[in-house]
C-alpha positions in Angstrom: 45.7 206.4 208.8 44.2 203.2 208.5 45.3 202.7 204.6 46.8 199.8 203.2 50.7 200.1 203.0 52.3 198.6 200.5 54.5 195.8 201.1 58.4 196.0 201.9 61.4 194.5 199.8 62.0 192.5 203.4 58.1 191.4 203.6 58.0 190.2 199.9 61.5 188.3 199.8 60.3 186.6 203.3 57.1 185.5 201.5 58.4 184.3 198.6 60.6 182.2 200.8 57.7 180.4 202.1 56.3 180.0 199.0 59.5 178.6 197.5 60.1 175.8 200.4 56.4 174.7 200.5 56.5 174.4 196.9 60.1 172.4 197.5 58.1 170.0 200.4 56.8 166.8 198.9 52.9 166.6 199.0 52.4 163.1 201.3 55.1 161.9 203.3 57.0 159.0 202.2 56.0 155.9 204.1 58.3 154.7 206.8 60.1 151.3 205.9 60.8 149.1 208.6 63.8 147.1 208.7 65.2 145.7 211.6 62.0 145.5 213.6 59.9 144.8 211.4 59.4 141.5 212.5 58.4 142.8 216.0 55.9 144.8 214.8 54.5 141.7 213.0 54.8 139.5 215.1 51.8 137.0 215.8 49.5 138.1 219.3 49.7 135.2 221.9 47.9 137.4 224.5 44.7 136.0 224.7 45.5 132.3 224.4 48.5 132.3 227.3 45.8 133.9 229.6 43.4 131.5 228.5 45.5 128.6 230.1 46.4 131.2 232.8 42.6 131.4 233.8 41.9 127.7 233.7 40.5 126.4 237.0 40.8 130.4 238.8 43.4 132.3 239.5 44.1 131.6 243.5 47.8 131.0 243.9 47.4 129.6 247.0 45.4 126.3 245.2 46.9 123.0 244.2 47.1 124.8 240.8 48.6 127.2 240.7 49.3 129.8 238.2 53.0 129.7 237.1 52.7 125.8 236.5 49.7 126.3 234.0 52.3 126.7 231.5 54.1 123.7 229.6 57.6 123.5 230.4 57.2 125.0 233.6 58.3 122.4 235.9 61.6 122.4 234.6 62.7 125.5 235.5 61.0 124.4 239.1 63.4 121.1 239.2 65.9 122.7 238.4 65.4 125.7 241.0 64.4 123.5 243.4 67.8 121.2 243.0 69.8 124.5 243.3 68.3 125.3 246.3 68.7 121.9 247.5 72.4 121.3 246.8 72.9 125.1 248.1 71.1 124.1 251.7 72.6 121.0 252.5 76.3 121.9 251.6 75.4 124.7 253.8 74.3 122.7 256.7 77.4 120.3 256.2 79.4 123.5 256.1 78.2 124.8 259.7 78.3 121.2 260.7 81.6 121.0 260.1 82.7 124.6 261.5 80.7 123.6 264.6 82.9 120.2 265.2 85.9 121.2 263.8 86.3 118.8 261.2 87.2 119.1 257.7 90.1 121.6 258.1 92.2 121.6 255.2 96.0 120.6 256.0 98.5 124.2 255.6 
């Protein structure tokens, strides 16, 4: 009962199937060209030498260096907060000022 059976018309057409589409599969896949990011995936690591300057003199932010003004160029974007903040404060104060006193109104 154990015997071999020969094999089916459905078990020899399914076989030669897989046969057929391995054979059809190309051997080593085609290597993946990179267009559009290709400069991304290139591009040159700045990694160690930012946190170089980063580490200069320790990391405590609460010191008279502190870490995001290691970087050059990074006191302009400070000025420029700063001014921001500054012009935003004082028309603020003149605003309440003048809501306080009741000066200012425009003429209707």
């Amino acid at each position: 009962s154990n015997a071999a059976k020969p094999p089916t018309m459905n078990a020899v057409v399914r076989k030669s199937a897989v046969v057929a589409a391995r054979a059809a599969r190309p051997a080593a896949p085609k290597q993946q060209k990179r267009g559009i990011v290709n400069w991304m995936t290139n591009y040159p690591d700045k990694v160690m030498t930012t946190k170089k300057v980063q580490m200069t003199g320790g990391t405590c932010q609460g010191e008279m260096n502190p870490t995001w003004l290691k970087q050059p160029g990074d006191a302009i974007p400070l000025a420029v907060g700063a001014s921001l903040i500054a012009f935003g404060g004082i028309n603020c104060a003149i605003g309440h000022y003048r809501m306080a006193t009741g000066t200012g109104k425009m003429d209707l």
